[in-house]
N, CA, C and O of each residue as an XYZ file, in Angstrom:
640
protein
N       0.852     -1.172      0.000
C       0.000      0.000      0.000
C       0.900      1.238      0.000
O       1.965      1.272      0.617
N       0.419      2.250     -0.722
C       1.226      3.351     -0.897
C       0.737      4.370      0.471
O      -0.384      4.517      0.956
N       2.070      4.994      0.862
C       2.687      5.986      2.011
C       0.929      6.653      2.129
O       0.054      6.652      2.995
N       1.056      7.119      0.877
C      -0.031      8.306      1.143
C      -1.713      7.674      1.778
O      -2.656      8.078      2.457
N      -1.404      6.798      1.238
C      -3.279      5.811      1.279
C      -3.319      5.308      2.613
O      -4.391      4.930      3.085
N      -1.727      5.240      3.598
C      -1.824      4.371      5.149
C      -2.027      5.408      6.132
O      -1.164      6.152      6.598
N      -3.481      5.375      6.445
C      -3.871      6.100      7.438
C      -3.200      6.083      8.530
O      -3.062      7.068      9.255
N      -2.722      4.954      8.743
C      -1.231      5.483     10.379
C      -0.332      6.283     10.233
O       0.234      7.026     11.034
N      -0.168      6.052      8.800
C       1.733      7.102      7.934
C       0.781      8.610      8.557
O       0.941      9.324      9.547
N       0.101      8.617      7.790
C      -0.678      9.735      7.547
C      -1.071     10.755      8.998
O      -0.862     11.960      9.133
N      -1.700      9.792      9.968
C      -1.960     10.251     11.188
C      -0.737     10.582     11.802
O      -0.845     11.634     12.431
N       0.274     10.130     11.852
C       1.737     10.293     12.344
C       2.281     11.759     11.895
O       2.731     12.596     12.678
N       2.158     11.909     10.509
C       2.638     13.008      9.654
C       1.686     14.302     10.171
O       2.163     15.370      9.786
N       0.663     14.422     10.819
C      -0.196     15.564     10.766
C       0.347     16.224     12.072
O       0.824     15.664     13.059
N       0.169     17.474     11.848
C       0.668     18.364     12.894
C       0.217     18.302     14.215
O      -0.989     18.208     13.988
N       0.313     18.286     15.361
C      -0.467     18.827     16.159
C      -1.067     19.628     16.460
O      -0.485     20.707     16.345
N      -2.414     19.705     16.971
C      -3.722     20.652     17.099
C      -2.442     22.035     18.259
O      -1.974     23.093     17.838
N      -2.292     21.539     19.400
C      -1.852     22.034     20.451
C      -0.907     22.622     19.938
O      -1.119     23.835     19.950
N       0.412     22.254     19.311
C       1.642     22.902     19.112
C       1.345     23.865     17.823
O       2.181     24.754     17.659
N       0.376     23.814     16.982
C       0.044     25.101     15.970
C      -0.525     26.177     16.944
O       0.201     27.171     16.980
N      -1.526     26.243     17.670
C      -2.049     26.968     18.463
C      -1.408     27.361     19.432
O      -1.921     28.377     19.902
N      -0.296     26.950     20.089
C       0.888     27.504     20.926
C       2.453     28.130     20.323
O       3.564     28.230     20.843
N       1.759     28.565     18.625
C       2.969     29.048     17.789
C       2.582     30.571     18.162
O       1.371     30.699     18.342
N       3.229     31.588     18.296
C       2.866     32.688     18.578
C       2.870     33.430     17.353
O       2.284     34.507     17.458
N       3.507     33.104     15.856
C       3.030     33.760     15.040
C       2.200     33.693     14.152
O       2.281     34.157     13.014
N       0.898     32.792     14.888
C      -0.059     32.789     14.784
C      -0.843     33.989     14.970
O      -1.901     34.179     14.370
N      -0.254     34.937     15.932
C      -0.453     36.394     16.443
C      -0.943     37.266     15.182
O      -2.069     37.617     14.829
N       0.629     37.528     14.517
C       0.521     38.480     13.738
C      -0.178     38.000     12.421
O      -0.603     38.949     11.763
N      -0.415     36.711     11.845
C      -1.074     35.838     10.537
C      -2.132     36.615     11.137
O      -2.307     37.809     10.890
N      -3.022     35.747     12.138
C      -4.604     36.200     12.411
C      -4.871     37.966     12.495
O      -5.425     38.580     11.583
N      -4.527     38.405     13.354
C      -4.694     39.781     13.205
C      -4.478     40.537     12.125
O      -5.440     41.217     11.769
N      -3.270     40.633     11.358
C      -2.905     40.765      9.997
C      -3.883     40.646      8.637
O      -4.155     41.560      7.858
N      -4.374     39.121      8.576
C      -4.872     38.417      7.645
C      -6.669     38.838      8.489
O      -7.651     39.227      7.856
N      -6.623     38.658      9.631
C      -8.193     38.813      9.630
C      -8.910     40.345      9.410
O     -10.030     40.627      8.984
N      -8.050     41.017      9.771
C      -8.326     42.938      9.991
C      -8.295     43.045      8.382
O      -8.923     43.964      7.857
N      -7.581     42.129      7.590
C      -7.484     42.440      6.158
C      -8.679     42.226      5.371
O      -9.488     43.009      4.874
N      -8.592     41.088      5.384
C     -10.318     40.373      5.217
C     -11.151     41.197      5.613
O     -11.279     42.261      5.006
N     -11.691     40.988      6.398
C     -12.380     42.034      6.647
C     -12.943     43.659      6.521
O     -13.986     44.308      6.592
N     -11.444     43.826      6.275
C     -11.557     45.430      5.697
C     -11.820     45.582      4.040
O     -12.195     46.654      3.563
N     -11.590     44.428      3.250
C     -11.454     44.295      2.179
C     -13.101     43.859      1.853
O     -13.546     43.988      0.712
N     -13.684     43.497      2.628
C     -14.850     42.513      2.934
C     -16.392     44.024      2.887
O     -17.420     44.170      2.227
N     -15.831     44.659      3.769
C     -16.227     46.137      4.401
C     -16.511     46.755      3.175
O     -17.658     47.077      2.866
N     -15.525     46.940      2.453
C     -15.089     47.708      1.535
C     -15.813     47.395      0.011
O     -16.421     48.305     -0.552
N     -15.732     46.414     -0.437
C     -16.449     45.425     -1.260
C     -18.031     45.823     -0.990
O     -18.791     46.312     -1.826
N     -18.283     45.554      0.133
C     -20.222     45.568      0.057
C     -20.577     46.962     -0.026
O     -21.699     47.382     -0.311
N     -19.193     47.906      0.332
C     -20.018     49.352     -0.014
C     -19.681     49.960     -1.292
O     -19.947     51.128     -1.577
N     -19.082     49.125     -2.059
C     -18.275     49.457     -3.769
C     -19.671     49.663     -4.345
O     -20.571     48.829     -4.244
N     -19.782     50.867     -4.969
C     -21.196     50.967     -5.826
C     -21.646     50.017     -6.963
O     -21.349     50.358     -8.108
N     -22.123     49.209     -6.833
C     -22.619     48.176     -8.285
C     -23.887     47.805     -8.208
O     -24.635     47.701     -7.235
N     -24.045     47.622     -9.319
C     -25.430     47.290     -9.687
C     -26.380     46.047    -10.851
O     -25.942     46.299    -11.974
N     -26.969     45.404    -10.915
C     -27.631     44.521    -11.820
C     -27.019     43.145    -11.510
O     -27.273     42.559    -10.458
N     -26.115     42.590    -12.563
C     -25.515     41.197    -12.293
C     -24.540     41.500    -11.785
O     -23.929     40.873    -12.649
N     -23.837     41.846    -11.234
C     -22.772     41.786    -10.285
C     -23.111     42.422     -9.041
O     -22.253     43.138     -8.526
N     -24.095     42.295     -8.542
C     -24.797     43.240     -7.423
C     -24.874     41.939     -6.322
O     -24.425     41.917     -5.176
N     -25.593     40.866     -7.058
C     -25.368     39.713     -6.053
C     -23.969     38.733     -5.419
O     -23.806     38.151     -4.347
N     -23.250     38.859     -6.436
C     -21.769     38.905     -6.546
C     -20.336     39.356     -5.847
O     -19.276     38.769     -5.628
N     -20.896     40.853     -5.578
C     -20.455     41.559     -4.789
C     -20.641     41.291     -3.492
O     -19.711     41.202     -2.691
N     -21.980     41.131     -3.172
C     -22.059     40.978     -1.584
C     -21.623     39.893     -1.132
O     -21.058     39.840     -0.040
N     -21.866     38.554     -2.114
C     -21.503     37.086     -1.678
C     -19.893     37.221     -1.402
O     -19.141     37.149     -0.431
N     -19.805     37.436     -2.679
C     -17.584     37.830     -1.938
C     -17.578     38.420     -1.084
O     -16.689     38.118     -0.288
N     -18.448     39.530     -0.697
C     -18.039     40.763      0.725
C     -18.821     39.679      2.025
O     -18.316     39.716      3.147
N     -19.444     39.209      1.898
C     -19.772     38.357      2.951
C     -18.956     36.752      3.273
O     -19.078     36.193      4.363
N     -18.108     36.151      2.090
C     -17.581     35.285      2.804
C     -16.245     35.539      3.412
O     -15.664     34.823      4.228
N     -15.751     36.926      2.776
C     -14.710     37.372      3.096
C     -14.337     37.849      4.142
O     -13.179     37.936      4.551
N     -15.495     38.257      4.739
C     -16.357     38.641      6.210
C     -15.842     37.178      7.205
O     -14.983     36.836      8.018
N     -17.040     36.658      6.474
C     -16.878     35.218      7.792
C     -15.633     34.293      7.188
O     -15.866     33.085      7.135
N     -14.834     34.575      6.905
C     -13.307     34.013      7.125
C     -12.449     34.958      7.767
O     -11.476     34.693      8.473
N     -13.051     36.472      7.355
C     -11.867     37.566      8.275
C     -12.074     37.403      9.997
O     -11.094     37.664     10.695
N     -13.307     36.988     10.636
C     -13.600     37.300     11.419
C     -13.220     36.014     12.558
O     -13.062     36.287     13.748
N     -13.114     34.783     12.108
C     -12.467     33.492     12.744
C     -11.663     33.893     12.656
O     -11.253     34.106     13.797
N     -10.568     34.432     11.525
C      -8.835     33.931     11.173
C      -8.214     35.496     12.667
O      -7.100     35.624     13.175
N      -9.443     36.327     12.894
C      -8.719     37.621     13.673
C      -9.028     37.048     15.110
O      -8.433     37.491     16.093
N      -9.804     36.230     15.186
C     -10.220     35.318     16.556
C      -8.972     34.564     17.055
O      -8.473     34.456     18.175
N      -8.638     34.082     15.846
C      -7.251     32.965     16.083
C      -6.281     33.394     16.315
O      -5.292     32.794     16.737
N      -6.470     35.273     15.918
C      -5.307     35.678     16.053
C      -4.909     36.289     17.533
O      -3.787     36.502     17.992
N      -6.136     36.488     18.091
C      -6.458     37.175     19.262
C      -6.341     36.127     20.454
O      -6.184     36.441     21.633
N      -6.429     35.018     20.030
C      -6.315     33.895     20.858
C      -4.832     33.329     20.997
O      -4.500     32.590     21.924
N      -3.986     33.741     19.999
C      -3.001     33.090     19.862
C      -1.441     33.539     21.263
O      -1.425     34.533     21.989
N      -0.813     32.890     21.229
C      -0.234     33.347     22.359
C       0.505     34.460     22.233
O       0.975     34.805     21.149
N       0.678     35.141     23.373
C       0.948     36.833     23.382
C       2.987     36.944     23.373
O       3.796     36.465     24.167
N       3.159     37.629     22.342
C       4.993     37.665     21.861
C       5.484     38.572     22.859
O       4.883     38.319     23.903
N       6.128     39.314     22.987
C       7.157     39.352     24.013
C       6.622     40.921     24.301
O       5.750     41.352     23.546
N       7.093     41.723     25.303
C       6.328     42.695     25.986
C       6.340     43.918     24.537
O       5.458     44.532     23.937
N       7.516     43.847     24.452
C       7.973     44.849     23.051
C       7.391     44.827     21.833
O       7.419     45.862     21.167
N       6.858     43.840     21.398
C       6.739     43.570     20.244
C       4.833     44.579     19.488
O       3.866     44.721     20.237
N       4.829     44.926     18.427
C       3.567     45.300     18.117
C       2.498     45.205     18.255
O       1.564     45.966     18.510
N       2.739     43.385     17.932
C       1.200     42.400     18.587
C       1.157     42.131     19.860
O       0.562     41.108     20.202
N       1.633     42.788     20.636
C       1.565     42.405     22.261
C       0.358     43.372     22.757
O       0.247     44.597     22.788
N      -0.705     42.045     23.221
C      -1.882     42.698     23.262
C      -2.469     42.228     25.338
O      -3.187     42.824     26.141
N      -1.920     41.323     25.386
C      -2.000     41.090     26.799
C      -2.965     40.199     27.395
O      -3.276     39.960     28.562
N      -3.441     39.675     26.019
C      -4.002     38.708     26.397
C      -3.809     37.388     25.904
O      -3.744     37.038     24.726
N      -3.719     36.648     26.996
C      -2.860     35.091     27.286
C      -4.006     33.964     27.813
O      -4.335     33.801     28.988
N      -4.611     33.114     26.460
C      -5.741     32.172     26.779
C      -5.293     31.039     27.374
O      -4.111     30.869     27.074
N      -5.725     30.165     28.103
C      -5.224     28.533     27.899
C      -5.116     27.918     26.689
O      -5.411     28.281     25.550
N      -4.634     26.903     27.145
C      -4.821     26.068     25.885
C      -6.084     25.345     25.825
O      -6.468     25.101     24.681
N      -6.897     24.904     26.878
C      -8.372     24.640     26.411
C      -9.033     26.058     25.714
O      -9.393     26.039     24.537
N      -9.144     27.149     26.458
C      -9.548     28.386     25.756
C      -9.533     28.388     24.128
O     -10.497     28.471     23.367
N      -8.175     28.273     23.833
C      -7.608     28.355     22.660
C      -8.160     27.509     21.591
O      -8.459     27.921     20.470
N      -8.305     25.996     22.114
C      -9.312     24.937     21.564
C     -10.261     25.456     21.532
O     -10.455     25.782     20.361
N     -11.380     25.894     22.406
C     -12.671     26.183     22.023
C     -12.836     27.386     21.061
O     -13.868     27.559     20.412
N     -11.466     28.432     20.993
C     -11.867     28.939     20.319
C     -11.525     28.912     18.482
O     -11.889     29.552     17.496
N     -10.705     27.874     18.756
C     -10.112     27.264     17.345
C     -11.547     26.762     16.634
O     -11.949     27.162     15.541
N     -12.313     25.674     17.609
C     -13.058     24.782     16.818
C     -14.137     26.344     16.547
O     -14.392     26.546     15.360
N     -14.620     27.183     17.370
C     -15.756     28.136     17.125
C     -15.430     28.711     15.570
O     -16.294     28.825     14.700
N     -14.070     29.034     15.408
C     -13.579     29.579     14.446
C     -13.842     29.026     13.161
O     -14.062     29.681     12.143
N     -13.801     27.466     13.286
C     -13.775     26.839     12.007
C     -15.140     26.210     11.740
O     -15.471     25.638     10.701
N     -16.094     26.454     13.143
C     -17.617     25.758     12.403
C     -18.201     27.407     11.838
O     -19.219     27.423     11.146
N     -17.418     28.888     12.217
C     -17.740     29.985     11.413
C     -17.120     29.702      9.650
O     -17.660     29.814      8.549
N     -16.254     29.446      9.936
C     -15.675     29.225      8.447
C     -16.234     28.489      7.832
O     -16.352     28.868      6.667
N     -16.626     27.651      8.019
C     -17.823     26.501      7.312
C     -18.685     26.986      7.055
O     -18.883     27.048      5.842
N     -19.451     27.454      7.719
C     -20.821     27.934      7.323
C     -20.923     28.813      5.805
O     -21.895     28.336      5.219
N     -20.437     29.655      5.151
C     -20.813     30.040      4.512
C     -20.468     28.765      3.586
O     -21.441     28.371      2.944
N     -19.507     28.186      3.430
C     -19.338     26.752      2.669
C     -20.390     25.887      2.639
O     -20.607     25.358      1.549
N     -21.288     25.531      3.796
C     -22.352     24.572      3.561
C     -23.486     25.394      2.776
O     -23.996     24.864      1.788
N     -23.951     26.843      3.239
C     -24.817     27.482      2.311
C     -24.630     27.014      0.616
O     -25.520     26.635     -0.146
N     -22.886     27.216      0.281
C     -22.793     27.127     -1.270
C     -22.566     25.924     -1.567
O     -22.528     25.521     -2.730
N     -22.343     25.033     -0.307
C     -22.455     23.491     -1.054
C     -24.055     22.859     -1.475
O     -24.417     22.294     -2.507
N     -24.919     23.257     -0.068
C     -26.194     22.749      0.235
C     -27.496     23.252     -1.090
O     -28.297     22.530     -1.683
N     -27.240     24.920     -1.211
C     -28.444     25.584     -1.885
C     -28.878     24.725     -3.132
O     -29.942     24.406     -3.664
N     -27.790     24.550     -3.297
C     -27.738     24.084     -5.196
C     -28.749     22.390     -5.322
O     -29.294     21.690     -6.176
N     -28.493     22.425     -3.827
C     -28.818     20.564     -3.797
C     -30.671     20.963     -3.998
O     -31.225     19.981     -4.490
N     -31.450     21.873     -3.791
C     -32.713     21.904     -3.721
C     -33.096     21.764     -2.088
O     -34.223     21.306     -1.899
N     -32.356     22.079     -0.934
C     -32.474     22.354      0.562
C     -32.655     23.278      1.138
O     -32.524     23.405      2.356
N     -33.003     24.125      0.332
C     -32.504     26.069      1.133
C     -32.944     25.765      2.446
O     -31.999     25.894      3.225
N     -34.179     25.350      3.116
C     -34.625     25.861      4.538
C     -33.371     24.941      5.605
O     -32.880     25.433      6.621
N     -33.055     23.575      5.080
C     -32.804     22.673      5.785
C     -30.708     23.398      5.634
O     -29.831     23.567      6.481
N     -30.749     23.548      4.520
C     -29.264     24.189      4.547
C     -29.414     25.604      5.452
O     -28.503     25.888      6.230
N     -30.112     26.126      5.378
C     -29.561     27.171      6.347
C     -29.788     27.408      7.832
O     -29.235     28.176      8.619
N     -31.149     26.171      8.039
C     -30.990     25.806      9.401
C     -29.791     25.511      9.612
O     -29.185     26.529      9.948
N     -29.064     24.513      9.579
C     -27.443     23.950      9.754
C     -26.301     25.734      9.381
O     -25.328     26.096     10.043
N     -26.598     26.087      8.788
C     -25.384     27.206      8.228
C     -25.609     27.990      9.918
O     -24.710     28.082     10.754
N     -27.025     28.476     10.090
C     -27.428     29.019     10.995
C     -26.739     28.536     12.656
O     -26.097     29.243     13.433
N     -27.023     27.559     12.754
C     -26.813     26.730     14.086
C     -25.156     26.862     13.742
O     -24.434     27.522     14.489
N     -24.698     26.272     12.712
C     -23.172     26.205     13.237
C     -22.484     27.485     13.337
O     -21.307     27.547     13.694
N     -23.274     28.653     12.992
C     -22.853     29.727     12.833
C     -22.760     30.010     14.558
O     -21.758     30.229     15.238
N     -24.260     29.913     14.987
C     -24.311     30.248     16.399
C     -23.586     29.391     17.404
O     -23.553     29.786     18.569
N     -22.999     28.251     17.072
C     -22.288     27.160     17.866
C     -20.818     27.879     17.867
O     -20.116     27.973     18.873
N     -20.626     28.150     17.152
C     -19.482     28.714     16.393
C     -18.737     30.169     17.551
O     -17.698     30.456     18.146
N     -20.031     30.668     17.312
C     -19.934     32.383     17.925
C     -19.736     31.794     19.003
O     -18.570     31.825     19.397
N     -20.805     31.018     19.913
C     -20.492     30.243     21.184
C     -19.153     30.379     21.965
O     -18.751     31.016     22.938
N     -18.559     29.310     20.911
C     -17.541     28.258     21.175
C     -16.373     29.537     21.501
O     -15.824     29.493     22.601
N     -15.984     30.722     20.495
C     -15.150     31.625     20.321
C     -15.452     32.730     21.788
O     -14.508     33.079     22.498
N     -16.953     33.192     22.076
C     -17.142     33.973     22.830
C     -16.868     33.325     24.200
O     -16.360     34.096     25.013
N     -17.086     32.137     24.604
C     -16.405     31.122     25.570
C     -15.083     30.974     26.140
O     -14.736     30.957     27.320
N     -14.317     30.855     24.914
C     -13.226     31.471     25.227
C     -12.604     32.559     25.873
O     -11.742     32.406     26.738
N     -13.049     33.747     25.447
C     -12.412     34.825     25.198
C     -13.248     35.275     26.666
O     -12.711     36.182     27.303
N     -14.513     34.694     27.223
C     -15.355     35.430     28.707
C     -14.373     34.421     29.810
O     -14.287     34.646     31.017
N     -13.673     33.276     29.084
C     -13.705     32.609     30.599
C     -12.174     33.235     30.939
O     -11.854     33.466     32.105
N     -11.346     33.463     29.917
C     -10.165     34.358     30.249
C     -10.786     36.062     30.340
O      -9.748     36.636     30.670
N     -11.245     36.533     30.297
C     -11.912     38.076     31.146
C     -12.045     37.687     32.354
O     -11.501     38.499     33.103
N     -12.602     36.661     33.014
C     -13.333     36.312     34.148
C     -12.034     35.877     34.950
O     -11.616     36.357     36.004
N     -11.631     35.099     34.374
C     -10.168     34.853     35.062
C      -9.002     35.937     35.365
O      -8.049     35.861     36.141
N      -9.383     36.916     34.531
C      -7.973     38.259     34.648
C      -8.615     39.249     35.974
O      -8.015     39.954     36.785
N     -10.086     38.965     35.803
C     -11.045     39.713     36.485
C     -11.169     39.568     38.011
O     -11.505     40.384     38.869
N     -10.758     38.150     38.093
C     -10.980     37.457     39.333
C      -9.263     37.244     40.171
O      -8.992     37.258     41.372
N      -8.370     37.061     38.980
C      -6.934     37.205     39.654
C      -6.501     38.128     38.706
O      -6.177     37.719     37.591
N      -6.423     39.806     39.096
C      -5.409     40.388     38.602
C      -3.774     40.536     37.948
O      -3.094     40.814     36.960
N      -3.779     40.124     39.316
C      -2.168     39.799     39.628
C      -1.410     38.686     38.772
O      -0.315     38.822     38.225
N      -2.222     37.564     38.773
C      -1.703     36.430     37.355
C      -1.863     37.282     35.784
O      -1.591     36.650     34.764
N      -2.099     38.033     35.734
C      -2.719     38.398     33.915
C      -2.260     39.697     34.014
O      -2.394     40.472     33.067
């Protein structure tokens, strides 16, 4: 059996969840890349157009949206670089934190993906129930994060 097809080779070869999320220049990617997106995203839905490219416009300004807005989550979550540095923002999640807010991040990123996988199938109500829910599971999972480290800086100063 070939390297690529042996799911053990394969599982062996994949990165770890924990040690990507404890890379700190993860910092400047997310913040960087998500403030970009986003601004580009912003920018796009208020570009004046009209007729066939009117629907067009917004669909790019909206997925560009919900990818800017996980990838600046990840970035905000990611661990904090040294006191000096630009991206030193002062806030320092766990690593469960960081998980919940990884997975929130990526059932946001999905969602606009199941809308454009699902519509086409003849599902609209049943696709956007699901787009909907993982959207809100999503927000959840990220806002979870980010309250239980407030609550924690809130409750011990002195550690944070």
């Amino acid at each position: 059996m070939d390297r690529f097809v042996d799911v053990g080779h394969v599982a062996e070869t994949l990165p770890d969840l924990s040690e990507a999320l404890e890379d700190p220049r993860l910092r400047q990617f997310g913040l960087v890349g998500g403030v970009g997106l986003v601004a580009v995203g912003a920018l796009l839905s208020l570009a004046p157009t009209s007729g066939q490219w009117l629907f067009w416009s917004y669909a790019v300004a909206a997925t560009l949206v919900f990818i800017g807005v996980p990838l600046l989550c990840l970035g905000l979550a990611a661990p904090d670089p040294e006191p000096g540095s630009l991206f030193h923002l002062g806030i320092e999640l766990t690593t469960t934190q960081r998980r919940a807010v990884a997975l929130g991040s990526l059932c946001i990123t999905v969602t606009p993906i199941v809308i454009a996988v699902g519509t086409p199938l003849g599902l609209p109500t049943l696709v956007l129930a699901i787009a909907a829910a993982m959207a809100v599971v999503g927000s959840v999972l990220v806002l979870t994060g980010f309250v239980a480290w407030t609550s924690a800086a809130i409750a011990e100063p002195s550690r944070h």
